[in-house]
NUSE-313679 format. One record per residue (C-alpha): x, y, z; residue number from 0. Coordinates in steps of 0.001 Angstrom, whole numbers. Each point is the difference from the previous one (the first is absolute). Example, Ala and Ser with C-alpha at 12.3 -4.5 7.8 and 13.67 -1.06 7.14 Angstrom:
REM residues 2
+---------+---------+---------+------+
|      c1 |      c2 |      c3 | doza |
+---------+---------+---------+------+
|   12300 |   -4500 |    7800 |    0 |
|    1370 |    3440 |    -660 |    1 |
+---------+---------+---------+------+
END
This chain:
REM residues 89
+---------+---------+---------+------+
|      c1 |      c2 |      c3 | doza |
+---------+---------+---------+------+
|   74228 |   84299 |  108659 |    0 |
|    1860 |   -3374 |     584 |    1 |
|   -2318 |   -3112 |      38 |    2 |
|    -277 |   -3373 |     608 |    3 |
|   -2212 |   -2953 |       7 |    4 |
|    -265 |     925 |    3860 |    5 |
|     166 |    3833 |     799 |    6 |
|     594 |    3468 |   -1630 |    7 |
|    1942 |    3118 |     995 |    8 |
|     508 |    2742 |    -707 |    9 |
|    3249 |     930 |   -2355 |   10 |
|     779 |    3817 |     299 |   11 |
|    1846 |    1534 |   -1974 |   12 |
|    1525 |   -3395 |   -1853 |   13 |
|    3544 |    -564 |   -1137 |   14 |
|     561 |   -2722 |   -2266 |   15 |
|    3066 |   -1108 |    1938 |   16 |
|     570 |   -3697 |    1700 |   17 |
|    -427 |    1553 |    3122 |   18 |
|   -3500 |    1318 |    -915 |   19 |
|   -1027 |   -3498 |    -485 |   20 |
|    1406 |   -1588 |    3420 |   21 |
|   -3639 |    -834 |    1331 |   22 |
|    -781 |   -1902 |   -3018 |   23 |
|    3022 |   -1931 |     -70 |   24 |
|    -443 |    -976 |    4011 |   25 |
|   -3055 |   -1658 |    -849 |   26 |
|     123 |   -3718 |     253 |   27 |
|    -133 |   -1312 |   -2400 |   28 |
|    1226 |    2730 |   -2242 |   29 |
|   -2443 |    1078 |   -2960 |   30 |
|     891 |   -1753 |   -3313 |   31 |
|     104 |    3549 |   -1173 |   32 |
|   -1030 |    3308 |     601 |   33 |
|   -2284 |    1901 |   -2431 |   34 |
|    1632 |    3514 |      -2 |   35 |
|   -2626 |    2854 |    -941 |   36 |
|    2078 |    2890 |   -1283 |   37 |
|   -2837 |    2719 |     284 |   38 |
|   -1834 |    1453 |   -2865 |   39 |
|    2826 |    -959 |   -2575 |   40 |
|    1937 |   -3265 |    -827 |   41 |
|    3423 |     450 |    1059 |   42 |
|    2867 |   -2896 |     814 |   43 |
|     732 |   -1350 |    3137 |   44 |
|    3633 |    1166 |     517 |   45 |
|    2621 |   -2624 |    -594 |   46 |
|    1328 |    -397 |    3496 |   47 |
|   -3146 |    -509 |    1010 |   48 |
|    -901 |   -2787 |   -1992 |   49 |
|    3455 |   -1658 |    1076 |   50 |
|    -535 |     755 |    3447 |   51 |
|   -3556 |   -1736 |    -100 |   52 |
|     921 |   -2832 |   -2071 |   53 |
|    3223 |   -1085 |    2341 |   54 |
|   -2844 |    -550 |    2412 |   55 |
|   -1933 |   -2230 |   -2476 |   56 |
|   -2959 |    2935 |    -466 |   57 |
|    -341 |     794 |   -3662 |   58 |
|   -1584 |    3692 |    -645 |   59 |
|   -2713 |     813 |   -2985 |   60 |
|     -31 |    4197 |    -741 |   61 |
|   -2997 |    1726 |   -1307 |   62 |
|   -2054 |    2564 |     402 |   63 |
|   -1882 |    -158 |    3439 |   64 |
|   -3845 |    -710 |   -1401 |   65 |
|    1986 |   -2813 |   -2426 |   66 |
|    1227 |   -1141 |    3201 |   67 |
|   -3186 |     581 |    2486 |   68 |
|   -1883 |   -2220 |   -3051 |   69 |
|    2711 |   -2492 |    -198 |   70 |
|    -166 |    -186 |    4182 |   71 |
|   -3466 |   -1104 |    -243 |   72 |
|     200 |   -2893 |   -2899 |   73 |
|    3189 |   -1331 |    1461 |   74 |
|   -1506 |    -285 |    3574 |   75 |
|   -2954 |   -1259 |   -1207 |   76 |
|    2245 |   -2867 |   -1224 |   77 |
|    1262 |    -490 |    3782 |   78 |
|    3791 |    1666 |   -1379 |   79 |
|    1831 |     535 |    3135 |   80 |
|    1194 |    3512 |   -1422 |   81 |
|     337 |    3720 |    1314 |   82 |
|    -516 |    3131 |   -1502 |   83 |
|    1993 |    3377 |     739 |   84 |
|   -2099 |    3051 |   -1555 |   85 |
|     965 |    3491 |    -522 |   86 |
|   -3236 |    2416 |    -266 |   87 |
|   -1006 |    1856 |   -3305 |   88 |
+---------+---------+---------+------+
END
């Protein structure tokens, strides 16, 4: 699922590539960052990602997808402008 303060869609079958994040980088403005749920497990956000993301000023945080569902809801309740790209369990 990709989300953002204003709508959701679906994500099927997600790639963490650049081109997999396109809708969240045409937002305007961009996210500060994007909380990246990896699934059930931690894993890194690949490095060409991050580069890819951060040449367009949008930083990305990795976790686990409920780390990153949780962190969704505390950083939104703080009125973060941020978006969230999760994989499923």
């Amino acid at each position: 699922m990709l989300l953002t303060p204003e709508w959701a869609a679906d994500w099927p079958a997600p790639a963490a590539t650049p081109a997999a994040f396109a809708p969240l980088l045409a937002l305007d403005p961009v996210p500060e960052f994007v909380l990246l749920g990896t699934g059930a497990a931690m894993a890194f956000a690949d490095r060409a990602l991050v580069e890819a993301l951060e040449a367009q000023g949008v930083g990305i945080e990795a976790m686990d997808s409920r780390a990153a569902a949780r962190a969704w809801g505390v950083l939104r309740g703080e009125g973060r402008w941020i978006a969230a790209a999760l994989m499923p369990l």
